[in-house]
PyMOL Python script that loads the backbone (N, CA, C, O; Angstrom):
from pymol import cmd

cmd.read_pdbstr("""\
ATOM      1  N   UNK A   1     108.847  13.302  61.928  1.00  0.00           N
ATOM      2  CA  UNK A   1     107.516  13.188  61.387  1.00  0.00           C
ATOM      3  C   UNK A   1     106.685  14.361  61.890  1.00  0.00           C
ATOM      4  O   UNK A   1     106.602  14.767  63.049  1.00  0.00           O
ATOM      5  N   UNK A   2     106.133  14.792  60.882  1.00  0.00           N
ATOM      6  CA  UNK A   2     104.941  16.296  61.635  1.00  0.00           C
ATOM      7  C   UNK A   2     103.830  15.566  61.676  1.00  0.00           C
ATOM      8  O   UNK A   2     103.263  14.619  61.130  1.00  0.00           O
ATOM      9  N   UNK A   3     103.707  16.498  62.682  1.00  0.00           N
ATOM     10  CA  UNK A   3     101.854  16.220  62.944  1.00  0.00           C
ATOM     11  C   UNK A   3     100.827  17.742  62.756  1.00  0.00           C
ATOM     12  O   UNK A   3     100.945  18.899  63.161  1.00  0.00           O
ATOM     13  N   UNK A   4     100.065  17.188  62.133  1.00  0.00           N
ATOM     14  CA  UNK A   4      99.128  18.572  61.494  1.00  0.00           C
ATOM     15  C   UNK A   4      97.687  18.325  62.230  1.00  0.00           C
ATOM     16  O   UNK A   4      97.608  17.193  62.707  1.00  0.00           O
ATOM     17  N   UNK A   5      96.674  19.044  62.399  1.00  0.00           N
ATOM     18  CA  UNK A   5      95.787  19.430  63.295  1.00  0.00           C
ATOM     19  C   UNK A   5      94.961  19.809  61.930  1.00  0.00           C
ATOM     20  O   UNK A   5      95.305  20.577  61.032  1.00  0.00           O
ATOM     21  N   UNK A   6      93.531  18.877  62.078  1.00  0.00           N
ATOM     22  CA  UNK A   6      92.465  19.058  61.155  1.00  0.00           C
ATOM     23  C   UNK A   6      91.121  19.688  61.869  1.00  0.00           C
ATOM     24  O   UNK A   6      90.374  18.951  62.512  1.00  0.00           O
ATOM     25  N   UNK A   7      90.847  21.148  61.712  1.00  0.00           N
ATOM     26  CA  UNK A   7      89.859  21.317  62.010  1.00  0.00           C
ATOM     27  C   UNK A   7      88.508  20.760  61.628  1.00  0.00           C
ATOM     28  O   UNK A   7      88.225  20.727  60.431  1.00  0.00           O
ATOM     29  N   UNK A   8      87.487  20.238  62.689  1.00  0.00           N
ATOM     30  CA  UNK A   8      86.331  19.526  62.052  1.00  0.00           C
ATOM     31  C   UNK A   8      85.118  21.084  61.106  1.00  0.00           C
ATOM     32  O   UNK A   8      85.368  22.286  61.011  1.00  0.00           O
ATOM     33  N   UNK A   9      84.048  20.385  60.667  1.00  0.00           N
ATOM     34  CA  UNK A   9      83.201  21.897  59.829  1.00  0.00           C
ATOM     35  C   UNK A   9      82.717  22.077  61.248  1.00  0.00           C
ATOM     36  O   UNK A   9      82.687  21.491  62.330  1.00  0.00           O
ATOM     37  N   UNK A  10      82.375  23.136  60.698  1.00  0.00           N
ATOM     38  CA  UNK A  10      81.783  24.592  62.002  1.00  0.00           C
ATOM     39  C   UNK A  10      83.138  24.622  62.703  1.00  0.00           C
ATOM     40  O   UNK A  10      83.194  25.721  63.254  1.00  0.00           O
ATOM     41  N   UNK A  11      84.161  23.996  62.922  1.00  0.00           N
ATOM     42  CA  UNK A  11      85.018  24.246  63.944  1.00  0.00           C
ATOM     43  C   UNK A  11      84.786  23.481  64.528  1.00  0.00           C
ATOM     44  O   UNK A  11      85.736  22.719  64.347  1.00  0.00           O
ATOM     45  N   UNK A  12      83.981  22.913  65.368  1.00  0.00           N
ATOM     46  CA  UNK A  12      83.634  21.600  66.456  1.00  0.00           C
ATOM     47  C   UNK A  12      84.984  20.732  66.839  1.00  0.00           C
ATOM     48  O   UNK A  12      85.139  19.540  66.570  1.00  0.00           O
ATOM     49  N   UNK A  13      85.531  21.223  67.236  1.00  0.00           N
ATOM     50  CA  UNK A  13      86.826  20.065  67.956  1.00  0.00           C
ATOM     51  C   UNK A  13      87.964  19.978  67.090  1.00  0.00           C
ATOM     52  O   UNK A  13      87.986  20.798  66.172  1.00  0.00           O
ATOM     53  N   UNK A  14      88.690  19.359  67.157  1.00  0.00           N
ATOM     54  CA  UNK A  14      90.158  19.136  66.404  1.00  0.00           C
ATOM     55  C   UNK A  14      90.885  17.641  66.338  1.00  0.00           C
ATOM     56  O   UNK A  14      91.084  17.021  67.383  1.00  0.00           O
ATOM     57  N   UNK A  15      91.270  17.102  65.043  1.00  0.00           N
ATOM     58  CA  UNK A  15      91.647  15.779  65.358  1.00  0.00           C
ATOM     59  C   UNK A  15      92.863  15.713  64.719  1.00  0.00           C
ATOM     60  O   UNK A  15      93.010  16.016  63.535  1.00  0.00           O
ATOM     61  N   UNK A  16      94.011  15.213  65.669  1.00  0.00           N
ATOM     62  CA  UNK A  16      95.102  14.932  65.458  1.00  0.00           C
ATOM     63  C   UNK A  16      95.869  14.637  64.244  1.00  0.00           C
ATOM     64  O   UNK A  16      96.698  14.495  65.144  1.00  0.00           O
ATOM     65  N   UNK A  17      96.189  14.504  63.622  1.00  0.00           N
ATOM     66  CA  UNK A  17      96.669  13.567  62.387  1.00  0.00           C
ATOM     67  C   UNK A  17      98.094  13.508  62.060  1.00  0.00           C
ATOM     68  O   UNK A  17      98.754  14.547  62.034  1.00  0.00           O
ATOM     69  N   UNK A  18      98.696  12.194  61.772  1.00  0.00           N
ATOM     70  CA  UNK A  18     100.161  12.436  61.767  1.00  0.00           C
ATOM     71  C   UNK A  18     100.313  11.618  60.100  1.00  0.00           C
ATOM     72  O   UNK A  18      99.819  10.630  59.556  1.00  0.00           O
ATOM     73  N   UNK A  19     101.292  12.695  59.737  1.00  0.00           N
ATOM     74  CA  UNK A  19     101.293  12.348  58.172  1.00  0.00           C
ATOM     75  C   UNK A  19     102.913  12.307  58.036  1.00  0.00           C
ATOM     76  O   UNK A  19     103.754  13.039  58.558  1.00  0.00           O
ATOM     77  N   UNK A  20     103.088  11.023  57.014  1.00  0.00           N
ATOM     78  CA  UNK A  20     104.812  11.002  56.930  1.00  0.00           C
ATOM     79  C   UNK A  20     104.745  11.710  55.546  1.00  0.00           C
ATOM     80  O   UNK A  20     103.763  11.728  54.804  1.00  0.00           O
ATOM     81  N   UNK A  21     106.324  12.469  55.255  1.00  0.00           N
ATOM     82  CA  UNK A  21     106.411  12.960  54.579  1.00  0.00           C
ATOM     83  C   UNK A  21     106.788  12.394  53.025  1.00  0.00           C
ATOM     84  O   UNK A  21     107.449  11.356  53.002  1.00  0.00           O
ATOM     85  N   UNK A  22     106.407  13.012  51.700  1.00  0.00           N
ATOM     86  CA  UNK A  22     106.927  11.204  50.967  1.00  0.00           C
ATOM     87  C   UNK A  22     108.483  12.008  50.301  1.00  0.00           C
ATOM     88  O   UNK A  22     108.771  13.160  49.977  1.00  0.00           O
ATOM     89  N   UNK A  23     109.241  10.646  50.326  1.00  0.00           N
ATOM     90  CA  UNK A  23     110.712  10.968  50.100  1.00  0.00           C
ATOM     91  C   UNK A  23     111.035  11.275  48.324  1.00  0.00           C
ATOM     92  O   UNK A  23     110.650  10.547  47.409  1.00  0.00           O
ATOM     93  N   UNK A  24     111.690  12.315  48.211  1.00  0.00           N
ATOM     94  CA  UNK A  24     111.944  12.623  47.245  1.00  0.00           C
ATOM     95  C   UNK A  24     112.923  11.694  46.503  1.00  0.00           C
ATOM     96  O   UNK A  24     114.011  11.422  47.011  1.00  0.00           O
ATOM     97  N   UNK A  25     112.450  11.077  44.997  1.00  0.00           N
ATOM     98  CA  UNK A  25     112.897  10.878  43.994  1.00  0.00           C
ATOM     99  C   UNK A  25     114.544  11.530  43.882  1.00  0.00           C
ATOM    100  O   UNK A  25     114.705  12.738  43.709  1.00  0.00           O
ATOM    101  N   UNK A  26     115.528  10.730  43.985  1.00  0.00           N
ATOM    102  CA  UNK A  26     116.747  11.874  43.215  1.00  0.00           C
ATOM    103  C   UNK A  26     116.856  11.124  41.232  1.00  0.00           C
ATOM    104  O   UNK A  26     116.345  10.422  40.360  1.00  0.00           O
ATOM    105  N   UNK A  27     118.041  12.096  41.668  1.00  0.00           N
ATOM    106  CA  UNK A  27     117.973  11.856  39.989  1.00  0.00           C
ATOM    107  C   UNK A  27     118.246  10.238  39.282  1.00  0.00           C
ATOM    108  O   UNK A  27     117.773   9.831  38.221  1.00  0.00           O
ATOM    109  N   UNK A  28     118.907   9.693  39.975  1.00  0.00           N
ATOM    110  CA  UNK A  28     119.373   8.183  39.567  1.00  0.00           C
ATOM    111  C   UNK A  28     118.125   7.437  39.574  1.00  0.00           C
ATOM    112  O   UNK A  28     117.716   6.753  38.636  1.00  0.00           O
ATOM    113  N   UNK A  29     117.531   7.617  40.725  1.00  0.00           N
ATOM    114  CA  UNK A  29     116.256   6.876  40.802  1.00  0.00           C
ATOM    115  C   UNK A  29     115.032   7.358  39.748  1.00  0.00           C
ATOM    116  O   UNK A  29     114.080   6.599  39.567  1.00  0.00           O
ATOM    117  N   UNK A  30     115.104   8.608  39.090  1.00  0.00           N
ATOM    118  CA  UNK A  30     114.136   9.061  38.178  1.00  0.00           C
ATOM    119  C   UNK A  30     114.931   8.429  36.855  1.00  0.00           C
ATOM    120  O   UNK A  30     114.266   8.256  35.834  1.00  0.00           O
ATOM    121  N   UNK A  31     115.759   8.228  36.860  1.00  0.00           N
ATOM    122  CA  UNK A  31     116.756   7.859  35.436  1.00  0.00           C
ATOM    123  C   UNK A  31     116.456   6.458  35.105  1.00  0.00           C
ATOM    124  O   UNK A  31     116.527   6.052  33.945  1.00  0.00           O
ATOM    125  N   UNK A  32     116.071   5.598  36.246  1.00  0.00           N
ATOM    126  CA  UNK A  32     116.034   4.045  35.900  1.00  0.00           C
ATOM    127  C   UNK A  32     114.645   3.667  35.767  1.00  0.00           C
ATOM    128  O   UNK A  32     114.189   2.655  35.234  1.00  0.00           O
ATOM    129  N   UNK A  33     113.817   4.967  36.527  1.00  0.00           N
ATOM    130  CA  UNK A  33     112.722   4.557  36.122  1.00  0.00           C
ATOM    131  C   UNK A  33     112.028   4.699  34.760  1.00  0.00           C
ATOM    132  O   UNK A  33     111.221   3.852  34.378  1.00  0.00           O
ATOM    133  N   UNK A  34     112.370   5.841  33.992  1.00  0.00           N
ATOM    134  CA  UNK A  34     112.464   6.267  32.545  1.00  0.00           C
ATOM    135  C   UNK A  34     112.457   5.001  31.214  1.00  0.00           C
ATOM    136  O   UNK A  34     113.315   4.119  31.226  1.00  0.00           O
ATOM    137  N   UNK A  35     111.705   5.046  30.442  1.00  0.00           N
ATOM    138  CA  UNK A  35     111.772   4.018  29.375  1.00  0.00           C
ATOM    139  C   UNK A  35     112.782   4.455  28.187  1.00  0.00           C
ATOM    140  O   UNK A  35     112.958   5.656  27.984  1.00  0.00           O
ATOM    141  N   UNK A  36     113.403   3.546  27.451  1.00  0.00           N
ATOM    142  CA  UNK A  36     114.669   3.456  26.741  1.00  0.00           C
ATOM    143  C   UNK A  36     114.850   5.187  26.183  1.00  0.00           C
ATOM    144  O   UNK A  36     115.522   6.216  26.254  1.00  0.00           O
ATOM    145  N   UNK A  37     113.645   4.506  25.594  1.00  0.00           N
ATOM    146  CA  UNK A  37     113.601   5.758  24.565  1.00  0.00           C
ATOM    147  C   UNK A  37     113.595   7.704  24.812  1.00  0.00           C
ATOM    148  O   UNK A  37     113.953   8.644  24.103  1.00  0.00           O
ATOM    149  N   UNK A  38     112.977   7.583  26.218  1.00  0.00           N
ATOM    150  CA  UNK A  38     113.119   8.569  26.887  1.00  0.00           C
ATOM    151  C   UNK A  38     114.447   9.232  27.233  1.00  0.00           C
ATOM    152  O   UNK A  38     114.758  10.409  27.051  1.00  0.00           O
ATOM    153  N   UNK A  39     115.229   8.170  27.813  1.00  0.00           N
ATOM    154  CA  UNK A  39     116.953   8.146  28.223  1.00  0.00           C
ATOM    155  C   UNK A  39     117.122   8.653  26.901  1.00  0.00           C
ATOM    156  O   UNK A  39     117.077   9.881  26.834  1.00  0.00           O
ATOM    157  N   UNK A  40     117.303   8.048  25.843  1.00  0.00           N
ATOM    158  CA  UNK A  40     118.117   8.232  24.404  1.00  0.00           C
ATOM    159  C   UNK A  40     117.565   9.531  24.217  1.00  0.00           C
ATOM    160  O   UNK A  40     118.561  10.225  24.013  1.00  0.00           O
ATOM    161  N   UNK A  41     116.612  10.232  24.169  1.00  0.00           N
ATOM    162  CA  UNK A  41     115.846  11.815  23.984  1.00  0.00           C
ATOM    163  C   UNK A  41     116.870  12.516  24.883  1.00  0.00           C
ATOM    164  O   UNK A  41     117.756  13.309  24.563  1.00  0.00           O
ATOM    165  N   UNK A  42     116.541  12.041  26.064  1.00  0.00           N
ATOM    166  CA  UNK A  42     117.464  13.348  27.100  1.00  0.00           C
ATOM    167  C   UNK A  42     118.888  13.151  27.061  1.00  0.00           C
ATOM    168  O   UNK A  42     119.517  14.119  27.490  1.00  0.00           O
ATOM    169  N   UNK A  43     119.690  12.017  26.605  1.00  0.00           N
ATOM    170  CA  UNK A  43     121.203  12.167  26.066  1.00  0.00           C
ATOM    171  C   UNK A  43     121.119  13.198  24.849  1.00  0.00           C
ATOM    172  O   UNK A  43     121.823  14.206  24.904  1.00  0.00           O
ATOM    173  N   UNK A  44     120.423  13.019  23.935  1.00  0.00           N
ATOM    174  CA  UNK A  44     120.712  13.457  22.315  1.00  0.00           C
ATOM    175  C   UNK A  44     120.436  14.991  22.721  1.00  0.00           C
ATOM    176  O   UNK A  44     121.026  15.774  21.977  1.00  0.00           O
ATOM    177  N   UNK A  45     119.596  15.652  23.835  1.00  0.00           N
ATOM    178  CA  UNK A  45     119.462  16.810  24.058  1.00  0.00           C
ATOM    179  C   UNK A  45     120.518  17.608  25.035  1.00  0.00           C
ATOM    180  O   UNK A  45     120.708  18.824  25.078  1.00  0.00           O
ATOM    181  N   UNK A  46     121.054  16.729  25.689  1.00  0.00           N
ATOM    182  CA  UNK A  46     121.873  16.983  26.369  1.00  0.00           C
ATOM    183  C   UNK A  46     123.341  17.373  25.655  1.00  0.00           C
ATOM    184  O   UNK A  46     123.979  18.383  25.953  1.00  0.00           O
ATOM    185  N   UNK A  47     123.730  16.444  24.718  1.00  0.00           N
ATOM    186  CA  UNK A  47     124.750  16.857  23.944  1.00  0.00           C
ATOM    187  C   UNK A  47     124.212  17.785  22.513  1.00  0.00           C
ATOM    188  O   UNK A  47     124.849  18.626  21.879  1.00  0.00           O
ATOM    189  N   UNK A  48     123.422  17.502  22.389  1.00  0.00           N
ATOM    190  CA  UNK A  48     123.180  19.407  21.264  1.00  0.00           C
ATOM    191  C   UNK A  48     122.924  20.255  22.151  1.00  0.00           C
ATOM    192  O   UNK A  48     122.647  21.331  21.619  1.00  0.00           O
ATOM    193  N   UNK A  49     122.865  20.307  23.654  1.00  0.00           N
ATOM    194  CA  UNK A  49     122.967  22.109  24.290  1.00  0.00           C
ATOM    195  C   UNK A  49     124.660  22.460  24.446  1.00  0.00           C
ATOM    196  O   UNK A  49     125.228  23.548  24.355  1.00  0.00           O
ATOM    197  N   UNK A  50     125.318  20.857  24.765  1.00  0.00           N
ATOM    198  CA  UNK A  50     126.693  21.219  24.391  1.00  0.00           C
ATOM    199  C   UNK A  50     127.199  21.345  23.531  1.00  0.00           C
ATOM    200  O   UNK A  50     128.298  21.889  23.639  1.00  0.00           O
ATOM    201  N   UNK A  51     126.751  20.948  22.198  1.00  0.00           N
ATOM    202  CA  UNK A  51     127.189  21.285  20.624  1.00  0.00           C
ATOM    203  C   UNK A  51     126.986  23.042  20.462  1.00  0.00           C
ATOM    204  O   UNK A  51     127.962  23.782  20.337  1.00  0.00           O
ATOM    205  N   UNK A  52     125.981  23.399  20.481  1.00  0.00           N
ATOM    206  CA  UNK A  52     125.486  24.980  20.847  1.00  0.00           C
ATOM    207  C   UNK A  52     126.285  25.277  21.423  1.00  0.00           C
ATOM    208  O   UNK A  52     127.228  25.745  20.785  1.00  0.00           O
ATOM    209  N   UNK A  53     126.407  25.214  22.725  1.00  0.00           N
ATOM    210  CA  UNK A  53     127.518  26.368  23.661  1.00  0.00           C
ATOM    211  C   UNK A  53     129.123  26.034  23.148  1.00  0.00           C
ATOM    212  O   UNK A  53     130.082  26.465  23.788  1.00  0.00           O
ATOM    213  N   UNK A  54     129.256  25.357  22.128  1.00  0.00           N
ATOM    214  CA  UNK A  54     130.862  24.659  21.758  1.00  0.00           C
ATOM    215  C   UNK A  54     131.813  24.271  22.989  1.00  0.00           C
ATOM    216  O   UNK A  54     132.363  25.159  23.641  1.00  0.00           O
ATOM    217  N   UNK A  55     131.991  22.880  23.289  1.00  0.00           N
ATOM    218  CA  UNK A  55     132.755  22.403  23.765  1.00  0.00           C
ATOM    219  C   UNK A  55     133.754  23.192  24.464  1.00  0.00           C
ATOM    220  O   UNK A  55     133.895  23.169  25.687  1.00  0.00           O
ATOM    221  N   UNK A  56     134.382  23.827  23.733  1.00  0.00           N
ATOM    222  CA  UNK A  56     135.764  25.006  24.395  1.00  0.00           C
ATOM    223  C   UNK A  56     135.865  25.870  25.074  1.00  0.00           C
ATOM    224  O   UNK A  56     136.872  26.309  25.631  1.00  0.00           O
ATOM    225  N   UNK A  57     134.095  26.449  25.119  1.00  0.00           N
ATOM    226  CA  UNK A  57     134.209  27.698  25.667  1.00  0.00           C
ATOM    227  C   UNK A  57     133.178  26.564  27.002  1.00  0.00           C
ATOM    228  O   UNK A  57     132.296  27.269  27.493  1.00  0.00           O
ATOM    229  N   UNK A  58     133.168  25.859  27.286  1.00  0.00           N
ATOM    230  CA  UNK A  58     132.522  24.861  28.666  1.00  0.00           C
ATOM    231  C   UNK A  58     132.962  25.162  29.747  1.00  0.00           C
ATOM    232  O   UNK A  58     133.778  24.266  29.962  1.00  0.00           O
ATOM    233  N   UNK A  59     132.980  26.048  30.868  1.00  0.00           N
ATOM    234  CA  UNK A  59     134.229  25.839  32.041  1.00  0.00           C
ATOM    235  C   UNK A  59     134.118  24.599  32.838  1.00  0.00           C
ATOM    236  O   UNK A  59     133.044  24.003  32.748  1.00  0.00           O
ATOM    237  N   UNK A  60     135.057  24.092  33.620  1.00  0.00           N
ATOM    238  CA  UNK A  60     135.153  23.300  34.229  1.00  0.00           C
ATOM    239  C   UNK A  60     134.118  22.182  35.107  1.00  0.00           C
ATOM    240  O   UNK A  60     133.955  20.968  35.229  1.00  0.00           O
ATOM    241  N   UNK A  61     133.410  23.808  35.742  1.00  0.00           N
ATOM    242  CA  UNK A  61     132.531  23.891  36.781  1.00  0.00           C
ATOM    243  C   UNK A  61     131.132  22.983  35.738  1.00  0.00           C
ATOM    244  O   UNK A  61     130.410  22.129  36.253  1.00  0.00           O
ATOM    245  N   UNK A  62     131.052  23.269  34.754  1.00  0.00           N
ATOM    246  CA  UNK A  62     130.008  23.416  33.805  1.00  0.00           C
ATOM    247  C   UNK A  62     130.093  21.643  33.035  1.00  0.00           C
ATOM    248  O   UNK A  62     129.314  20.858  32.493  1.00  0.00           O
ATOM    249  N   UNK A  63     131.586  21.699  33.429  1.00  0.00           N
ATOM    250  CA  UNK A  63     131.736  19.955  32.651  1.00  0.00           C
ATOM    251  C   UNK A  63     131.751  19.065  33.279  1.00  0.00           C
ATOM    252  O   UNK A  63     131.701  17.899  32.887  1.00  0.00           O
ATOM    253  N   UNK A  64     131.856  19.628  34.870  1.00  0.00           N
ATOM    254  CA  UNK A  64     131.246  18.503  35.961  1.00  0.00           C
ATOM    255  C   UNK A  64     129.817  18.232  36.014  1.00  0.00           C
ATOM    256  O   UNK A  64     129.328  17.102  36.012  1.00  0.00           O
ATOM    257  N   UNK A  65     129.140  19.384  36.064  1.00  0.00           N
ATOM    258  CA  UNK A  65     127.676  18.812  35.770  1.00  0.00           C
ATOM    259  C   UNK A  65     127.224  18.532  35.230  1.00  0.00           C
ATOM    260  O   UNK A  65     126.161  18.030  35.594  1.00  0.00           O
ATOM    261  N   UNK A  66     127.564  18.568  33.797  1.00  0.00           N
ATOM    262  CA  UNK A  66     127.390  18.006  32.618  1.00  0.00           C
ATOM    263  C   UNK A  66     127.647  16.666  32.800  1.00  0.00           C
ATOM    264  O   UNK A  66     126.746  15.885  32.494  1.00  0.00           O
ATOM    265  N   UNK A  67     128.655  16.245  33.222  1.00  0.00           N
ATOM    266  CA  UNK A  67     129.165  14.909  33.427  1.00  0.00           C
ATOM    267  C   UNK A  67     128.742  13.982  34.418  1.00  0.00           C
ATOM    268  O   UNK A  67     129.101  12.807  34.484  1.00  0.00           O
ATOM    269  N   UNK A  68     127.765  14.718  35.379  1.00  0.00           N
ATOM    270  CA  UNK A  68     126.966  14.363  36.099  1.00  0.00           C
ATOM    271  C   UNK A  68     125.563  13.975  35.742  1.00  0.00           C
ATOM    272  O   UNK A  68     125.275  12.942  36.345  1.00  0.00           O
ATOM    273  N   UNK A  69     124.852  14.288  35.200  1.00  0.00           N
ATOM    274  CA  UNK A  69     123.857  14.554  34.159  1.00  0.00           C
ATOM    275  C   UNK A  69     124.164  13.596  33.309  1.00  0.00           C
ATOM    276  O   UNK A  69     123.146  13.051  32.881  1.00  0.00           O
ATOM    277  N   UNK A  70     125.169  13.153  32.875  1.00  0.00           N
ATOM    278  CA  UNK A  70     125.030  12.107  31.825  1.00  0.00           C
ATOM    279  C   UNK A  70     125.457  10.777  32.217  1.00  0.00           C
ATOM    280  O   UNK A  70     125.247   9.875  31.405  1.00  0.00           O
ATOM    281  N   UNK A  71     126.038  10.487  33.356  1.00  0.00           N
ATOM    282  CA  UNK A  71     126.929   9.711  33.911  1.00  0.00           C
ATOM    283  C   UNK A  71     125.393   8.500  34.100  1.00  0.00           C
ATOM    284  O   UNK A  71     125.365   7.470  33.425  1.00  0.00           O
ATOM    285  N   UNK A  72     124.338   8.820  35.006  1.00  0.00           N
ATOM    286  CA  UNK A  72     123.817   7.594  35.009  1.00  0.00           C
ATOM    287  C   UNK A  72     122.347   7.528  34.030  1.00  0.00           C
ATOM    288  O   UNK A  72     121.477   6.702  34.307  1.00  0.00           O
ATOM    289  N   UNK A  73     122.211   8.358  33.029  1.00  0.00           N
ATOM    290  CA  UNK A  73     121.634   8.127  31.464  1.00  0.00           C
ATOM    291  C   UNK A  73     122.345   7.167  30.980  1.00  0.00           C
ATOM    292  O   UNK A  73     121.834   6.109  30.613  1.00  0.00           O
ATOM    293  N   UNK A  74     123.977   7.484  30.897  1.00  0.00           N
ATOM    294  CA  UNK A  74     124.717   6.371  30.054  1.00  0.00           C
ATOM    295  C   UNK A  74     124.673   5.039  30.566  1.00  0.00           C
ATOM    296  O   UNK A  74     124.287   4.016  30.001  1.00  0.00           O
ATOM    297  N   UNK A  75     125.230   5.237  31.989  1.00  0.00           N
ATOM    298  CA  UNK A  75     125.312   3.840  32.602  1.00  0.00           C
ATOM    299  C   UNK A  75     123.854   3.033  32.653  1.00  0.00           C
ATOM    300  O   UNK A  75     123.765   1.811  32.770  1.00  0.00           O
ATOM    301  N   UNK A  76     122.970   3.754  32.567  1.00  0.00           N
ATOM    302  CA  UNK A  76     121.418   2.828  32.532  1.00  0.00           C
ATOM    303  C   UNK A  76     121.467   2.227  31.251  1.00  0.00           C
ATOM    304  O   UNK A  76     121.561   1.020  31.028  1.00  0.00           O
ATOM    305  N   UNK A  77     121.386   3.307  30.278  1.00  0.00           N
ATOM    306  CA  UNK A  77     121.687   2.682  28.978  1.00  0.00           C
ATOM    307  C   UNK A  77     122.224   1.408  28.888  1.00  0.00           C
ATOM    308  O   UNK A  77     121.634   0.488  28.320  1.00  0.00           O
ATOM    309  N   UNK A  78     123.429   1.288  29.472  1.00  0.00           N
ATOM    310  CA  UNK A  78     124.642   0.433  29.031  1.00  0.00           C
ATOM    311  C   UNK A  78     123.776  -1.262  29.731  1.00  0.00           C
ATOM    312  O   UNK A  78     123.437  -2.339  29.241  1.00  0.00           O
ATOM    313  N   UNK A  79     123.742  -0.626  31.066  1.00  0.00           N
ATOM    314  CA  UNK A  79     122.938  -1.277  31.646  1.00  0.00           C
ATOM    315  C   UNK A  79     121.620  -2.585  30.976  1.00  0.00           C
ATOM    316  O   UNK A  79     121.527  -3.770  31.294  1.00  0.00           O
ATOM    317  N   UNK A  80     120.735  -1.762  29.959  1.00  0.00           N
ATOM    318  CA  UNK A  80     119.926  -2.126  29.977  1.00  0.00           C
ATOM    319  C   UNK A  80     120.146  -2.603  28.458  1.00  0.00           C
ATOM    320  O   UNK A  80     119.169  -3.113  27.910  1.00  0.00           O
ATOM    321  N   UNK A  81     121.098  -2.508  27.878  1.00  0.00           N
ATOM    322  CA  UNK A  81     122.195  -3.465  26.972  1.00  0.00           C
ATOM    323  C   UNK A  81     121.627  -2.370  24.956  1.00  0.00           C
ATOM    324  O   UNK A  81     121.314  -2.829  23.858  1.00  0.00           O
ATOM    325  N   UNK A  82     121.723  -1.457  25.279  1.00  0.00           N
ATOM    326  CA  UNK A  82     121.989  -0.488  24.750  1.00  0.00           C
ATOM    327  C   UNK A  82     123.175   0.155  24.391  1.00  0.00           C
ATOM    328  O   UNK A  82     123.924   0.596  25.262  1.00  0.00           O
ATOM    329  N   UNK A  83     123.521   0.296  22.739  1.00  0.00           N
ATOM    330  CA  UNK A  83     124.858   1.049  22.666  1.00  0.00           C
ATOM    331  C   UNK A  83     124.554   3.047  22.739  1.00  0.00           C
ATOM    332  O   UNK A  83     123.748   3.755  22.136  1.00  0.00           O
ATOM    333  N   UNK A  84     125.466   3.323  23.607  1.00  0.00           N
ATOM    334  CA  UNK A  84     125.996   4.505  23.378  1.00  0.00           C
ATOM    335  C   UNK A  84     127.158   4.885  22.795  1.00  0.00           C
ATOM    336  O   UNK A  84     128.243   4.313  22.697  1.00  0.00           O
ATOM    337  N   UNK A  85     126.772   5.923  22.430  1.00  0.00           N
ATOM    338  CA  UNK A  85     127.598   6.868  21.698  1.00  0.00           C
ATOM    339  C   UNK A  85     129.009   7.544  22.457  1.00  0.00           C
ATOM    340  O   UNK A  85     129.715   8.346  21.845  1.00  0.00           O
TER     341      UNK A  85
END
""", "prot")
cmd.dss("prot")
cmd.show_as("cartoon", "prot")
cmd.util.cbc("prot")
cmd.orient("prot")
């Protein structure tokens, strides 16, 4: 935990203050919080940037994150009793 130091006006003294830091959001947790329709936008965009770059020419490296990226869109989906594609 840091602690930061608030100068008072004119300068006049200094008062302590200890501030927690706030924890970052990852992606799963931004994914479930998202409403249906939002999820279904960022799948349908997600697979037309891979329609564009064509499937074949994808390397490996490129279809893991991809597959990462879609892995808990879908599963929320599925989740939240939604068909995917």
């Amino acid at each position: 935990m840091g602690k930061f130091f608030k100068t008072a006006f004119f300068g006049f003294g200094e008062e302590e203050i200890e501030k927690t830091p706030k924890k970052y959001k990852t992606y799963i947790q931004e994914v479930e919080g998202l409403p249906t329709y939002a999820l279904k936008k960022r799948l349908t965009k997600i697979k037309e940037q891979v329609a564009l770059i064509g499937p074949e020419s994808i390397s490996d490296d490129m279809k893991k994150d991809i597959a990462t990226k879609l892995e808990p869109i879908t599963s929320e989906l599925q989740r939240r009793g939604e068909q995917v594609d």
